[in-house]
Each structure stands twice: as C-alpha cells, then as structure tokens.
C-alpha positions in Angstrom: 0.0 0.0 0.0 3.0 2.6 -1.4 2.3 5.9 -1.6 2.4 6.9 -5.2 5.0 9.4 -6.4 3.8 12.6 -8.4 4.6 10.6 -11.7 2.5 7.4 -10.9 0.0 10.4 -10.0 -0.5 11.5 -13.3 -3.5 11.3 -16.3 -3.5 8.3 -18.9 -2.7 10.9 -21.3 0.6 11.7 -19.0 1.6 15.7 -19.8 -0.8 16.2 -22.8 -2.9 18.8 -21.1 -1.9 21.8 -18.9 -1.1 20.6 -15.3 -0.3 23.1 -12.8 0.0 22.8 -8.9 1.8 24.1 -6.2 4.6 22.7 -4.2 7.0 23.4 -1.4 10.2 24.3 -2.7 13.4 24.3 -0.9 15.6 27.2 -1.3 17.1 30.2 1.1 13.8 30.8 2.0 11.9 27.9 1.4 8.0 28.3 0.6 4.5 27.5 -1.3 5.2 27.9 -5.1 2.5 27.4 -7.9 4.4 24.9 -10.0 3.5 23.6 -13.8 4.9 20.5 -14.9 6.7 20.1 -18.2 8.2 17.4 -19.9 11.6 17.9 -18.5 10.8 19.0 -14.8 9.1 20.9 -12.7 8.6 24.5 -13.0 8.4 26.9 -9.7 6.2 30.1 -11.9 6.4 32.0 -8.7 8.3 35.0 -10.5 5.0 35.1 -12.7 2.2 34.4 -10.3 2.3 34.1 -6.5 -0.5 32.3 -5.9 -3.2 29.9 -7.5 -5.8 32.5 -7.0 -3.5 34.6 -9.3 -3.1 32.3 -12.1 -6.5 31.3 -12.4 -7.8 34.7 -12.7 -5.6 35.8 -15.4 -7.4 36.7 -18.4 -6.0 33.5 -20.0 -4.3 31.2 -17.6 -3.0 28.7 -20.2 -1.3 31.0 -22.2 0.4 32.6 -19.3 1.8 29.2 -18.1 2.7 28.4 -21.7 4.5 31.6 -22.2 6.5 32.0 -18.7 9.7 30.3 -18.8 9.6 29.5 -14.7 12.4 28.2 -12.8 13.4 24.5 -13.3 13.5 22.9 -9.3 13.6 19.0 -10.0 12.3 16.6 -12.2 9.0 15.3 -11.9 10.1 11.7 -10.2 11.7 14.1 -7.3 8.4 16.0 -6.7 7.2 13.9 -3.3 3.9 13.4 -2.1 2.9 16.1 0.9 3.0 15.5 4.3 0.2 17.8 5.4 2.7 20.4 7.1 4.3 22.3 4.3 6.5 24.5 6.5 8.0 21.2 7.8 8.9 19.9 4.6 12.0 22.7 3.7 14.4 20.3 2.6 12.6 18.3 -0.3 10.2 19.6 -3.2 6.8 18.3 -2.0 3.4 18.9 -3.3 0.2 20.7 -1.7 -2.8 20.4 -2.4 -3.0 22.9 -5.6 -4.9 25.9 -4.1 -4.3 28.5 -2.4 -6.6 31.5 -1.3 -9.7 29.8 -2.9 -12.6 29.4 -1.0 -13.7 26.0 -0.6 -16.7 25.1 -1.6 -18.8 21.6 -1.6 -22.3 20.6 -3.2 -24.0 18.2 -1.7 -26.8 15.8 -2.7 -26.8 15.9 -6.3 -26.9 12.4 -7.4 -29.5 9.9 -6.8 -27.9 7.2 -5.1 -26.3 10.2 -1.9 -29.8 11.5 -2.1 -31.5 7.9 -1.1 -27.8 7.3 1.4 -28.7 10.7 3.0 -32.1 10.4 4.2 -31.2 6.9 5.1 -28.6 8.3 7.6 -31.7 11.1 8.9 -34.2 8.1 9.5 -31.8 6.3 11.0 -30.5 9.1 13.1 -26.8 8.0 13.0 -26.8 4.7 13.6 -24.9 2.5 11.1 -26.9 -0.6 12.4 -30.4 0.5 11.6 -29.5 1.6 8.1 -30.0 -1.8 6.1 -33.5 -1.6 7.1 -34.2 2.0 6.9 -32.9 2.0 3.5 -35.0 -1.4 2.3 -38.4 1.2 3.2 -36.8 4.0 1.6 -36.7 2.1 -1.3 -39.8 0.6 -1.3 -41.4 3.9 -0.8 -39.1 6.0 -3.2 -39.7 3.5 -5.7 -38.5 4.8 -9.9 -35.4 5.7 -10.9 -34.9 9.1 -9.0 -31.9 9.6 -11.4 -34.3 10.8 -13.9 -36.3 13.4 -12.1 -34.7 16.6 -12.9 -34.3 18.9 -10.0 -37.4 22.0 -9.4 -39.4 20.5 -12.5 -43.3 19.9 -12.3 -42.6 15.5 -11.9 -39.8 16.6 -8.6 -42.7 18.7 -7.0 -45.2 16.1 -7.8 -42.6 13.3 -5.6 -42.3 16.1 -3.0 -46.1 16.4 -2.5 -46.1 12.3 -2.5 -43.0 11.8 0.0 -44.9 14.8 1.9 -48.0 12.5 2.5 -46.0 9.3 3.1 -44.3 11.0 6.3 -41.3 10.7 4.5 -40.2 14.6 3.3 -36.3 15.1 4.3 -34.3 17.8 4.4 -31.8 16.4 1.9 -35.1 15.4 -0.4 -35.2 19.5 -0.9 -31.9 19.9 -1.9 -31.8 16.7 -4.2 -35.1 17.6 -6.3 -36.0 20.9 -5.4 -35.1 23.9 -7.5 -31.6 25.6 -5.0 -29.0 23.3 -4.6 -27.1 22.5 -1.6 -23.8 24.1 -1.4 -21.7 24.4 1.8 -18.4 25.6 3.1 -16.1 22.6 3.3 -13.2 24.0 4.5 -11.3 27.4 5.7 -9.2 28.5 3.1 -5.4 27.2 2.8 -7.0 24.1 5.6 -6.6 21.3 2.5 -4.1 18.8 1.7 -2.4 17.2 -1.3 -2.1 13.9 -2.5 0.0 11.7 0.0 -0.8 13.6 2.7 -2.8 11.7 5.7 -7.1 12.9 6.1 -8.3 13.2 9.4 -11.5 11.4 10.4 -13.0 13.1 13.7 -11.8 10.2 16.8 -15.2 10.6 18.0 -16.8 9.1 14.9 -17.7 5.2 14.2 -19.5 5.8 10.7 -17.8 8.1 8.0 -16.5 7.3 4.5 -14.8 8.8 1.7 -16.5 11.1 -0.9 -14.8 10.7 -4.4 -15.8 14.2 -5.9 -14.7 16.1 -8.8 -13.9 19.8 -7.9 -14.1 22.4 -10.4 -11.6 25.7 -10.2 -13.6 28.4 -11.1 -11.6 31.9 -11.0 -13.6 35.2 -9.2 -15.2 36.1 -12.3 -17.0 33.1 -11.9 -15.6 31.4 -14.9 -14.8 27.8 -14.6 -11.3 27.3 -15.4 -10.4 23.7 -15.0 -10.4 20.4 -12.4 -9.0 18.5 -10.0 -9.8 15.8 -8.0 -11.1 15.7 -4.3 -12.1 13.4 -1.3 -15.1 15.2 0.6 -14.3 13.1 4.0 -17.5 12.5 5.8 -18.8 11.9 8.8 -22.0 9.5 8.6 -22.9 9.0 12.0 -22.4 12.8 13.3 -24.5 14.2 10.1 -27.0 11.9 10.5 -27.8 12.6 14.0 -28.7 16.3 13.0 -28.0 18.5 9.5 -27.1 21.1 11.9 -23.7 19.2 12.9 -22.7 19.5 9.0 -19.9 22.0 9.7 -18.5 19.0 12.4 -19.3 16.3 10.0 -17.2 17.8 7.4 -14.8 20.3 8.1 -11.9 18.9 10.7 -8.2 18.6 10.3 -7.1 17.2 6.8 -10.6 16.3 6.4 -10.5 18.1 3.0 -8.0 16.6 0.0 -7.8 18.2 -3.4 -5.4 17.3 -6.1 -3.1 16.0 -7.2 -3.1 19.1 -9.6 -5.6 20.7 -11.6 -5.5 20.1 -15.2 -6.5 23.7 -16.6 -9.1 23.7 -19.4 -7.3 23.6 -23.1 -7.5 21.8 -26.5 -7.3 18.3 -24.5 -9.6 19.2 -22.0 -12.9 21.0 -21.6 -15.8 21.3 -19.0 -17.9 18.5 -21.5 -14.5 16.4 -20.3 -16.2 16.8 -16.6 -19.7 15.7 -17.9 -19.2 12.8 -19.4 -15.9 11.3 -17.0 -16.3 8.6 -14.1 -14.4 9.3 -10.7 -13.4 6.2 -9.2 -12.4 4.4 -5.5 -10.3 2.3 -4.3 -9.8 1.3 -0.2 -7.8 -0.8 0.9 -7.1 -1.6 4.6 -4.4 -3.0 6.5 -6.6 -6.2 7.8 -6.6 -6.9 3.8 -10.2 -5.3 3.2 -10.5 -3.8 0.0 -13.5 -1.7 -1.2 -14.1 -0.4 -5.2 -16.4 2.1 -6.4 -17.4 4.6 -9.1 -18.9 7.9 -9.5 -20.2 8.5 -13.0 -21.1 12.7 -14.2 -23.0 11.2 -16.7 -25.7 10.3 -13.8 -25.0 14.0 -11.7 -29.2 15.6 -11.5 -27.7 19.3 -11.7 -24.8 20.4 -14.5 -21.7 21.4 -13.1 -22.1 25.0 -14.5 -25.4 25.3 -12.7 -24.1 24.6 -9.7 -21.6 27.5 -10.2 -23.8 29.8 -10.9 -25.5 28.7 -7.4 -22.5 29.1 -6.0 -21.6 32.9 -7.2 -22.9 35.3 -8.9 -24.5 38.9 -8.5 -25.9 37.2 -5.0 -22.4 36.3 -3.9 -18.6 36.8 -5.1 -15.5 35.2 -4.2 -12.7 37.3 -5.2 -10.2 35.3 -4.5 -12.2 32.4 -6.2 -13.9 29.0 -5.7 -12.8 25.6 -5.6 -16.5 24.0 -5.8 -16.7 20.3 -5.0 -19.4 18.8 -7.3 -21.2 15.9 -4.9 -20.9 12.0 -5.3 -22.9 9.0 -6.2 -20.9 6.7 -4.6 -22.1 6.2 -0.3 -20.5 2.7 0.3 -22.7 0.1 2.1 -20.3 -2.8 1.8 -20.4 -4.3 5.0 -16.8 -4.5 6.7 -17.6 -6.3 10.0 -21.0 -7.5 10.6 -23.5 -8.2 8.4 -25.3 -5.0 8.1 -22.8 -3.2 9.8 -21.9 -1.1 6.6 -18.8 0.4 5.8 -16.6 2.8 7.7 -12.7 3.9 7.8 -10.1 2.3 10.1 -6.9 3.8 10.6 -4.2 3.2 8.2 -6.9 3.1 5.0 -5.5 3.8 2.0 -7.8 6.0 -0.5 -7.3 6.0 -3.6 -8.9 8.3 -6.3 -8.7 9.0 -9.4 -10.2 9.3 -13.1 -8.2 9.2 -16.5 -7.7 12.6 -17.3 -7.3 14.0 -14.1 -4.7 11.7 -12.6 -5.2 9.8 -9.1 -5.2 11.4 -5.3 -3.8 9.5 -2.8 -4.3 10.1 1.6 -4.0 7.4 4.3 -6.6 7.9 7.0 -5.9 8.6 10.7 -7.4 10.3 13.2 -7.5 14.4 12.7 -6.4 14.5 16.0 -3.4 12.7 15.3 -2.3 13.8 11.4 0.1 17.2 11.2 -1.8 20.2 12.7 -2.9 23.1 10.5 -0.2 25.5 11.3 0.4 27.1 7.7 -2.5 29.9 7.6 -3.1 33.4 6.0 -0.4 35.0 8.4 2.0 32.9 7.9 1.5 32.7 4.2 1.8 36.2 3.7 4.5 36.6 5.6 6.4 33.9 3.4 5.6 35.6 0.2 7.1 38.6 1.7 10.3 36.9 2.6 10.6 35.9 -1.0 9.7 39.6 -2.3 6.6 38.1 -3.9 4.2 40.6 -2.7 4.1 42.6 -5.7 2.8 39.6 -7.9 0.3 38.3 -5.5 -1.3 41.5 -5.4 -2.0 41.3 -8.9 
C-alpha cells in the first residue's frame, strides 16, 4: 500500500494537457510555489504568479503558463507526495494540495444514489446498524429511478407532495429535487491537503467514509477554469444525527483533499471532459479489506455550470475564487464487519482516487487528531511571500 510518487499520479494521457500545482520548494527561504509540470521538470512560476488565486484569474491562464519560462527545481520523479505540514517539509520539493486563497466550496446531494444514502442516515439518526432496514423502506417507498427526475421540474414537485403524504419529506429530499442546490463551506481557506498527505477522520466518529468528488476551479469572475480531483471526508454518524452538525461532519483537520493538480481547461480538455468522465475508488485496509467504487457525471441531477452559478454570482462573489466540490454517487454500504454493519474507515486506510484525465489522489486515513496540525495559515502565508519579495505579484 505505497504511496504513489507525483509521476504514478498523473493522467493516462501523461503531460498532454496543462497541469499546474503548487509545491513546497526548498531554497534560502523555502516556501508555497505554484508549480506547472513540463516534460523535462518541474517549474516553480512563482516570479510570474504568487498564488493559485492569481493564475487562475488571469485573463488566459493557459497561455500565461505556456508563455513563462519558470524556474526548473527537480524533475518530476523528485516531486514527493505532501506531508500535510508544508512549513516542515523545507528540505525536499513536495506537493500541496494545488490551491491557495480559494474558498472551498462543496455541493451536496446531487446524485440519486447520496440523495436515497442521505435520508437513510436522517431516518436512522446515526446509527450504522439500523441503516440496512431503513434503506429497504426507503426504497420501497421512493420507488422509480430518482436519477431521472430533474431537479425543481413539475414530476420533482409532484414526488415532494407524495413523499410529503408518506411521512417521508427530508431535508436532503429539498436539496436533491427541489429547485436551489445545496452548497456548503467545506473548508477554511489554505485548511486542505495534497495527495500523499494523511485525512483526518473526527476520533469521535464510528461511521464516516470517503467522498470521491470532482472539484471544479472556477476563478472570481466566476468562470470555470479547470479540475482537480477531491475526497469530501464524511462523517456519517455525526451528520446523520442532525443537518445542523454539518460543519463538524465535514470540516476537521485534513478532512478536505484536493489534487493531485488541476489540469486547466485547453484543446485536450474542456468542461464537456467533466460531464461525461467517471471518478473512481479504491480502499484498501491493512486487515486486507479492499472496497471499489465509481462515480459517473454522466448520472449527476444538476450540471456542473449550474451549480456554479448557485454558487456565485450577483448574489455572492468570491474574489479570491472558488474551488467548488461537485457531490458523489458513490455512499458505500459494503459491509466491513457484521452483516449489516456497513462500511466505515479504520486507521491506516489507503484512498485511492482517481479518473483518467485527471490523474489519481492519494491520503492514508488517521485520526485528525493525530495527522500534522494546521499551522500554515493566512499570516504565515503572507509573511512567506514577503520573505521571497513576492508581494508585488500576489497582489496582482
């Protein structure tokens, strides 16, 4: 259960499109770089942008990172996976998780199969044990393939009125087929971590998975600019006791991975790339328990560009930009004890994700309490750019 180096991270199509990141860079004074990888290395662009936030707002960020020569700082085999504390890591190039100043953004419910998982984990108020039967009357009462019900049409509002009258109206039902989406903080900004970095599961929790998600990197003009890949890590059992425990469900320490680059859109990649790809799962534990799964766009119930335009707009503006996780079919029910015990982490899981023209994001789970704290925030990220005279450029 290796951790993959940044190579075995990459695409099928290996350095066809435009992949930029950032990395911690040794030097004098070492720090956060965005970084664009290139047939023969890695390139630190930092004398050109400062930060993500910067590159992705440029009026054309493909042509900026095509036409900036960058500073060559190792070849791609030497580019290690993060540890989850980038001021730590001054004497190696390691990656990050590749933004910066980004807001981080999640939608949730907005395939059928989390819909049906999410009010499973309402009725049964938390408790992984009562969920095989909860979801067997769901089912029977949901009936249909909800997959086809498009979200605030005439047939959703028809189900809500039915669901309504069976006693069976959620809060997650809204979201999933009524006409706003759900879309929710997920972390603080500069909080996530790169690929080979450890996610923190909350010690207090006995029912949480991962969330294989695309995440879109949309720029403050609300222009979506290209993908990554991200793991949503979530807390069953505390969501599911209340909605209002969301914000402890989701956001603890490394709970939020993104990466292992985005792949900016160009000629070899475009938002109808994001539409049609599937997103797919691999556990594996150290008792020898291995779990599989896949998340197809094909089957998402709101387009990714409507859910930007949920996100921001003349209502709300990020000017520092979004990085907007789009949701997941895949809520794993595989039992890994008991039967009808269901799935949930245990320490020293391995996650991998990944999808073919966005590469593969690797974490090993442990507690949040236990993974490196977050230490590397706004202050002291500022403070590093001064130290490196990069002010100027990160202001624009």
């Amino acid at each position: 259960m290796n951790k993959p180096t940044a190579l075995q991270g990459l695409p099928e199509d290996g350095l066809a499109g435009t992949l930029v990141g950032r990395a911690w860079v040794p030097g004098p004074v070492p720090g956060p770089s965005v970084i664009v990888l290139r047939p023969d290395g890695v390139y630190d662009l930092s004398a050109h942008v400062a930060t993500m936030s910067d590159l992705l707002d440029a009026a054309d960020p493909v042509a900026l990172v095509r036409a900036a020569p960058g500073r060559r700082v190792g070849s791609i085999e030497q580019l290690m996976p993060g540890t989850g504390d980038p001021s730590s890591d001054t004497g190696a190039l390691r990656l990050l998780a590749p933004c910066d100043l980004q807001v981080i953004k999640a939608a949730g419910v907005t395939f059928a199969a989390s819909l049906i998982e999410r009010v499973i984990e309402e009725q049964a108020r938390g408790d992984a044990g009562q969920a095989a039967s909860v979801r067997q009357q769901v089912m029977e009462l949901l009936g249909g393939d909800l997959g086809a019900i498009r979200p605030g049409s005439a047939q959703a509002m028809q189900l809500k009125a039915l669901l309504i009258q069976k006693g069976l109206w959620s809060q997650y039902l809204e979201v999933g087929i009524g006409p706003d989406a759900e879309v929710f903080t997920k972390a603080p900004v500069l909080s996530s971590v790169g690929s080979g970095a450890s996610v923190g599961i909350h010690p207090g929790s006995a029912w949480n998975n991962p969330e294989p998600e695309i995440v879109l990197a949309v720029n403050s003009r609300g222009e979506t600019v290209g993908a990554s890949l991200g793991n949503d890590v979530n807390l069953r059992d505390f969501e599911g006791r209340s909605a209002l425990l969301l914000g402890k469900a989701k956001d603890n320490n490394a709970s939020c991975a993104i990466g292992p680059f985005i792949r900016l859109f160009d000629a070899s990649y475009s938002i109808d790339d994001v539409r049609r790809c599937t997103v797919s799962l691999q556990v594996e534990g150290l008792e020898g328990f291995e779990m599989q799964g896949s998340s197809s766009m094909a089957q998402i119930s709101r387009d990714p560009l409507d859910l930007v335009a949920q996100t921001l707009g003349a209502h709300h503006q990020y000017p520092d930009g979004v990085m907007l996780f789009l949701g997941t079919m895949f809520a794993p029910t595989q039992d890994r004890g008991q039967p009808g015990s269901g799935f949930t982490h245990r320490l020293g899981d391995m996650v991998r994700i990944s999808s073919p023209q966005l590469g593969m994001l690797v974490n090993e789970v442990n507690h949040c309490d236990q993974v490196a704290p977050w230490t590397f925030g706004l202050r002291a990220f500022y403070a590093n750019l001064a130290a490196r005279g990069l002010l100027a450029s990160a202001a624009g």
